[in-house]
N, C-alpha and C positions, 0 to 999 in steps of 0.2 A: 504494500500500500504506500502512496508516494505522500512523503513528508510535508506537510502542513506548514505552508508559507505564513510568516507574520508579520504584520504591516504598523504602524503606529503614525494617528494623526492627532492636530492639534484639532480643540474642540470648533476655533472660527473654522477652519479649512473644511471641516468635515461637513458644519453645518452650510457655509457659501456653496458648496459642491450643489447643493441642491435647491439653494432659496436666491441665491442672486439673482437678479431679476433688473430689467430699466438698462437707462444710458451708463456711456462710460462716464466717469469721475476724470477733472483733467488730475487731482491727485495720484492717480495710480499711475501716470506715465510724468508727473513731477511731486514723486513724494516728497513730504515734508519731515519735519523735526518732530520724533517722538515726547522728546524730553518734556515738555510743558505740560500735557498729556499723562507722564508718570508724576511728575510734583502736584497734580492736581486731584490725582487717582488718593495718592500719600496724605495729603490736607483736606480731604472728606472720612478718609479712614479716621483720621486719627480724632477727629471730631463726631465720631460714633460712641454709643457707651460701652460699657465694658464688656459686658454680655455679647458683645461685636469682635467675631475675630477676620481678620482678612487675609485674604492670600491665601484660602482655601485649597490648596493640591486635589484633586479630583481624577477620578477616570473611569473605566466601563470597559468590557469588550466584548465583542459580535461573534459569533464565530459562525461557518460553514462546514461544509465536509472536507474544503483544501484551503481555509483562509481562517485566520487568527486577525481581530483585527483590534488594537488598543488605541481609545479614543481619549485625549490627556486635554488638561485644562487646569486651570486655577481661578477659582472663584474667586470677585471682588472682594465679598464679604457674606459672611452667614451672623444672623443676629438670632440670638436663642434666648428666649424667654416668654413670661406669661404663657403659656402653655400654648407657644405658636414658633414657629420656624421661619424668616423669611430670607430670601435668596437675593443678594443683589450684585446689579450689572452694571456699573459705570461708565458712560459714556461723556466726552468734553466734544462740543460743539457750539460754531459761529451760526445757527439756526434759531430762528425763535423757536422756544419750545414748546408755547402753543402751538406751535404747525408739525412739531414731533410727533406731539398727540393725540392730534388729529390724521397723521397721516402715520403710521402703524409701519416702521422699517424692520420689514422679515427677520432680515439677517440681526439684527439687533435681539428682537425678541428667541428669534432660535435660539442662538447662544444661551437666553439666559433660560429659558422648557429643557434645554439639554442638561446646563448645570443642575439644575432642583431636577429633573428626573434623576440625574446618577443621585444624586444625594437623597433622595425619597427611598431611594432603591438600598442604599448602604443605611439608612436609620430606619428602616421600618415604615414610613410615615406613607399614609393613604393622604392625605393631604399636606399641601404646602406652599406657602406665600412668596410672590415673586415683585422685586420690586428693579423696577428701571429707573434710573435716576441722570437724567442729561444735566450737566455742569453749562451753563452759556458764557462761554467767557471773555465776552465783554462787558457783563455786567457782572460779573461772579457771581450768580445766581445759580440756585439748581431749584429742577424738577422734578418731582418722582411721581412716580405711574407704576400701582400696584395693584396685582390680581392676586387671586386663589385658586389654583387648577387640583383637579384631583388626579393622584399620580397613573390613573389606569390614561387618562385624559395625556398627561406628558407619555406616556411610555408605547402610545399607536402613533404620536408626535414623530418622537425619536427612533421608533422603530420603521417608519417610510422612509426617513434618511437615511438610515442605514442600511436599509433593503437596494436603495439606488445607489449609495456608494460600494455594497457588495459587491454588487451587478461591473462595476468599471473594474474593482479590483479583478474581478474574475477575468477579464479579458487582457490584464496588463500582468496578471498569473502566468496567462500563456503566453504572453512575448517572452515574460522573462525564463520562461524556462527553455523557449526557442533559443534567448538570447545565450544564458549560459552554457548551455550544450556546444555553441558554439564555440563560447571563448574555450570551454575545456578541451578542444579538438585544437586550437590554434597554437601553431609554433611560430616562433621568426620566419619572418618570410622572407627571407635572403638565406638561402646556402650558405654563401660565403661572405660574412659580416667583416666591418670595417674594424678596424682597429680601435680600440676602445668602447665598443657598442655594447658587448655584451656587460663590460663592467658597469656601464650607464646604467644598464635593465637592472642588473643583482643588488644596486647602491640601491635604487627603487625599492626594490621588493625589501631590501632588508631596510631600509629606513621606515616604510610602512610599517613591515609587521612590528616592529619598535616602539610604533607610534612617534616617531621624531623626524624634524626637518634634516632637507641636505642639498647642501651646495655642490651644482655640478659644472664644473670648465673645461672645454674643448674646443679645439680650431672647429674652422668654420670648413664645411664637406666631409665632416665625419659622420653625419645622418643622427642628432640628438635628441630628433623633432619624434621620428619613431620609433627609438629608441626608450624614448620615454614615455611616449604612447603605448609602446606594447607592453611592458609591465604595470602598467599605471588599470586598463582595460583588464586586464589580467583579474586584477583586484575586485571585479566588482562583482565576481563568480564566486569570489573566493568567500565571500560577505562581509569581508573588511571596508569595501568601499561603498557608500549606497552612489555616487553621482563622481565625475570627470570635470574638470575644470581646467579648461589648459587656456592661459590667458596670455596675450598678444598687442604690443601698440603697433605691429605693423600689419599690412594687406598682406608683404610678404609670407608671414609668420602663420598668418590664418590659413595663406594658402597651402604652407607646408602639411600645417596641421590636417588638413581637409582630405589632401593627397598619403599622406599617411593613413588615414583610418579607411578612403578605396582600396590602396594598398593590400590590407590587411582583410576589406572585405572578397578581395578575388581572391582568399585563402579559403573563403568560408565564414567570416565573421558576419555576427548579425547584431548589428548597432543603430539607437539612434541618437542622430547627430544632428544639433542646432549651433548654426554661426549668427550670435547677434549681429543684426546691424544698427548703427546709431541712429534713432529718431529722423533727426533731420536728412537722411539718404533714405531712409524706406517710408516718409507719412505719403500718403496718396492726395494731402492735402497742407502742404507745405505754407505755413503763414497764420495758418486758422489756428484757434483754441481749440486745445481737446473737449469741447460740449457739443450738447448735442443741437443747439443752437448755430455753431457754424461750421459742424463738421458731419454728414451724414454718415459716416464711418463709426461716430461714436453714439449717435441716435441707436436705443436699441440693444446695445451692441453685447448684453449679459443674456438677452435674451434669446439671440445667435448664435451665441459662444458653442454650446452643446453641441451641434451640429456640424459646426467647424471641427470641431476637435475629432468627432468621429471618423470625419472627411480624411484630417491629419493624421490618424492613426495608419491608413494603407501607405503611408509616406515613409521610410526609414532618413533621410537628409533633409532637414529644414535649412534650406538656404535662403537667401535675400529672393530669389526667384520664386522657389517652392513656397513661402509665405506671404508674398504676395497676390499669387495664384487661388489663393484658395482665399486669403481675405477679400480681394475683388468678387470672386462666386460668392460668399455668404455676406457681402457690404459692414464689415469691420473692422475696427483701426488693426495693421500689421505690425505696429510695434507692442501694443497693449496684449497682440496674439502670440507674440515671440517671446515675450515676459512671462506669459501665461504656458506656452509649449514648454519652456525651462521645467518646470515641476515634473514632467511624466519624460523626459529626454533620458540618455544615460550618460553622454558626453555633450559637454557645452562651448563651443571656441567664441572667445568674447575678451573684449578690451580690461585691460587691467582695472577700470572702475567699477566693473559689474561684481568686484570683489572686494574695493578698497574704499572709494569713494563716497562719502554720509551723503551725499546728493544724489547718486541715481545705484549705488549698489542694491545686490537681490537680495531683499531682507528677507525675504520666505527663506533665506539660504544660511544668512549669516547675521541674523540679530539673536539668536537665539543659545549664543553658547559654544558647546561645543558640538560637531555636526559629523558625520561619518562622509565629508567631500572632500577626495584628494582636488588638492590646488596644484598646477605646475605650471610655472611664472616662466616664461618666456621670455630671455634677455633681461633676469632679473635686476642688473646693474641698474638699468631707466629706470628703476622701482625709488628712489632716492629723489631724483629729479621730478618724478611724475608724483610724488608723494607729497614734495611742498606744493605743487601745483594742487593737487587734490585735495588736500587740508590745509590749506590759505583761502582766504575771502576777498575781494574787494566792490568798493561800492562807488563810483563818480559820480561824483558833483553833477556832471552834465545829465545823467539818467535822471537824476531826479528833478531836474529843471524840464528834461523834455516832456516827465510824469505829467508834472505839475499843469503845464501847458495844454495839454490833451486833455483836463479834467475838465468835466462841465460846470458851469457856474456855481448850478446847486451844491454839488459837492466838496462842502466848506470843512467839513469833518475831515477827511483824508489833506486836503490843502493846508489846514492849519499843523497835521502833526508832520505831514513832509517839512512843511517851511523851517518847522523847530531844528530839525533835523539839518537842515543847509544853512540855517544860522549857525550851530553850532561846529559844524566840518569848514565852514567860511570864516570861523574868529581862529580857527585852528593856524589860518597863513600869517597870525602876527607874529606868532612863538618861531616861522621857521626860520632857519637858516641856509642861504644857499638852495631857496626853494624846496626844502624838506624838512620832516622832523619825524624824530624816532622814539618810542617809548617802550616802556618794558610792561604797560600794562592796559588793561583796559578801563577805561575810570567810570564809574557811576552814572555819571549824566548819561554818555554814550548806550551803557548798555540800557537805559529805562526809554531813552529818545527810540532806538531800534526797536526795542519791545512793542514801543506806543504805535508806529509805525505798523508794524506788524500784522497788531491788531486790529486796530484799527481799518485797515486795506483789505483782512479776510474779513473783517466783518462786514466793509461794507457789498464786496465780490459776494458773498451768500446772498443778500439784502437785492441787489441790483438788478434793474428790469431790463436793461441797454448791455447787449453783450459787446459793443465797441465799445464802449469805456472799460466792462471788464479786461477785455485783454489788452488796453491799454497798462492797465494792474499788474497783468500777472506775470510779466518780465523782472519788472521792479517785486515783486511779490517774491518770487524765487531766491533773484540775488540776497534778499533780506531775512528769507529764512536759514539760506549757509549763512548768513553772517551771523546771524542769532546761534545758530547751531556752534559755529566756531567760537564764538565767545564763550561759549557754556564749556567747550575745549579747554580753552585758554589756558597756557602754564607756562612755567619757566622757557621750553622749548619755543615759542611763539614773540615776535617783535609788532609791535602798531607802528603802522610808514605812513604819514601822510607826506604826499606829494605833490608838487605842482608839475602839472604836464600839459606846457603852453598855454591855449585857457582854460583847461579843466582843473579840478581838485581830485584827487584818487584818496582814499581810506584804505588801506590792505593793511589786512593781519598775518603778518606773514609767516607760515610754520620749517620754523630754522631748519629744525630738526626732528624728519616723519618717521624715525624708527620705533619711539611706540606706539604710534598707530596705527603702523603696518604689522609689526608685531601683534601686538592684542588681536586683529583679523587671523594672520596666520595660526598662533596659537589653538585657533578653536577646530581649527582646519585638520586633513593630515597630509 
């Protein structure tokens, strides 16, 4: 009888699998800063009463006749007392929360029928109290919106989810047992290997099974590209690796990779393989905002998603072509589908940001810890140079004069906290010298002015009925959430430059020195 594959999902993944629904969010193709989000989660906890404990550890699991499947999560908080139980979900949002509550977001509510059923299920309890609580934070106000479901009520809930997410594992059962059959049949695919190649492959394998990093040097035409790929693949049969990551700043570099892993499939290998491409080379509507207001790609576009993906399953190569193909037949964004293909792929060839970078890296991948995905950095040297670029911020003077410009009259809210904002980067050119000035820190005013900004521009982007002004917003919106992000960074490794460059003013926080923050990523990796 053939051994019983095990799978483990986080409790959002499992429940979006089946409740996503509506347009795309432009968030999901320009995420934001968690961080405000977790201090906000922490300052409603801790003004619970005691009887309140948070950060609940939770799980469950499904099983089939060939599938084990463990569904993980961690409650907000469980408040116990007066002989009642309630379950609560915290959410922070720039949304009035009358319109939350009136308008009933699935996936919000799954989440929290999924928690209080595991936990009805682990206490006995035939009934149990469920509270949803939206934080609005521009007013630091909250809301709570609470039911009483009986747990037979969550557990036909939670059990349709589960039945449809069965149903995919059961099909991706069978690739992968196509797939490994495969790698365990593959040898080198060269007879007669280059000098140093096999030692490549064995430093691999033995640094893996070690669980430690390792630095590999060799001239150029010694073949390190498949070399490194064939024992890296290897791994993922072996069950040490769940995911492939071979990361690249050049075309060159992708292309090796791509020709490597053909290579390897005229041996017999059965893989798949996704090459991100950057946003700006594959949007089908280059210039527009990701809503669904001026982009019909994104109109829709969770409620197409299914179909696509089933589409992409007879695919083994997601390329720039092959992902375009199939998002023009099902009309949805090809970059939001190529972020989305990452989760069920087995190897990923993708620019060093898709791994490093707090503005567009794959947080499904690497916010979480520690992950079973080998990384293999590609001309790891540029990791140094491509580091202070990735973890530095800047923000000009001019961007925000152009902002400014382009606002409509009415909106005096967003114009008064930008202005605050360039008075103060404009009083900055008295202190300079030699048209610059350097600091070792970030000062108070600065970080509250950005904060204000911040807010203020997502609050009013939620709020706003005219999508030219929003994406007037949302250039200036991005730059200000890395800069917020990097600030919350901020250490000894990091310098503040302000500059003058001709007629502009430039703000950059420049990070001297990125070896812990490439560290801390690698760390989690193997």
């Amino acid at each position: 009888m053939p051994q019983k594959r095990r799978f483990s999902v986080a409790v959002r993944d499992f429940v979006e699998f089946s409740l996503r629904c509506g347009d795309l969010n432009a968030a999901v193709v320009r995420p934001g800063q968690p961080l405000e989000g977790i201090r906000i989660h922490q300052k409603l906890q801790k003004l619970r009463p005691e009887n309140y404990q948070s950060e609940v550890v939770i799980s469950s699991t499904f099983e089939t006749s060939s599938i084990t499947l463990d569904v993980n999560g961690r409650i907000d908080g469980v408040y116990t007392g007066n002989d009642e139980v309630i379950i609560e979900e915290i959410k922070t949002t720039y949304r009035e929360t009358e319109l939350l509550s009136s308008q009933e977001d699935s996936v919000h509510w799954g989440q929290l029928k999924t928690y209080a059923c595991f936990y009805a299920q682990q206490h006995n309890l035939s009934q149990i109290d469920l509270q949803l609580t939206y934080y609005h934070i521009p007013t630091q106000t909250s809301r709570e919106i609470r039911r009483s479901l009986a747990l037979s009520v969550l557990e036909s809930f939670v059990s349709e989810i589960a039945r449809n997410y069965l149903v995919w594992l059961q099909s991706q059962c069978e690739w992968i047992a196509l797939r490994d059959a495969s790698i365990g049949r593959m040898v080198f695919p060269f007879a007669n290997t280059r000098k140093g190649q096999l030692e490549i492959s064995e430093t691999i394998t033995q640094a893996n099974d070690a669980g430690q990093q390792t630095l590999i040097q060799a001239p150029t035409g010694v073949g390190k590209t498949i070399a490194t790929l064939f024992p890296a693949i290897k791994t993922i049969a072996h069950g040490t690796c769940s995911k492939v990551f071979f990361l690249t700043g050049k075309t060159t570099g992708r292309i090796a990779a791509e020709n490597a892993v053909d290579i390897m499939r005229k041996q017999g290998l059965k893989l798949k393989l996704l090459s991100i491409t950057a946003k700006d080379k594959i949007c089908f509507n280059p210039g527009s905002a990701c809503v669904p207001e001026e982009c019909e790609y994104a109109e829709a576009y969770y409620d197409r998603l299914g179909e696509a993906l089933k589409k992409a399953f007879s695919h083994d190569t997601f390329s720039l072509a092959t992902i375009s193909e199939i998002c023009q037949h099902h009309c949805i964004c090809p970059f939001a589908f190529s972020i989305e293909m990452a989760k069920y792929v087995d190897c990923i060839i993708c620019d060093y940001n898709y791994v490093f970078d707090p503005r567009v890296y794959l947080r499904q991948f690497f916010a979480c810890g520690k992950n079973g995905h080998m990384v293999l950095v590609d001309e790891a040297h540029n990791l140094v140079d491509r580091g202070r670029e990735m973890f530095s911020a800047c923000l000009n003077v001019s961007q925000i004069q152009a902002t400014k410009r382009n606002l409509s009259a009415t909106n005096k809210v967003v114009d008064d906290a930008l202005t605050k904002l360039h008075h103060y980067l404009s009083d900055k050119t008295k202190q300079m010298t030699n048209g610059a000035l350097i600091e070792a820190e970030v000062d108070g005013d600065l970080k509250i002015l950005v904060r204000n900004c911040l807010s203020t521009i997502q609050q009013y982007i939620v709020d706003a009925t005219s999508s030219d002004e929003t994406e007037v917003l949302l250039d200036l919106l991005f730059e200000l959430t890395h800069l917020n992000g990097t600030i919350e960074r901020y250490d000894d490794n990091y310098m503040t430059i302000y500059e003058q460059i001709e007629k502009d003013l430039r703000l950059k926080l420049f990070c001297l020195h990125p070896g812990n923050e490439i560290q801390e990523k690698l760390k989690n990796c193997r």
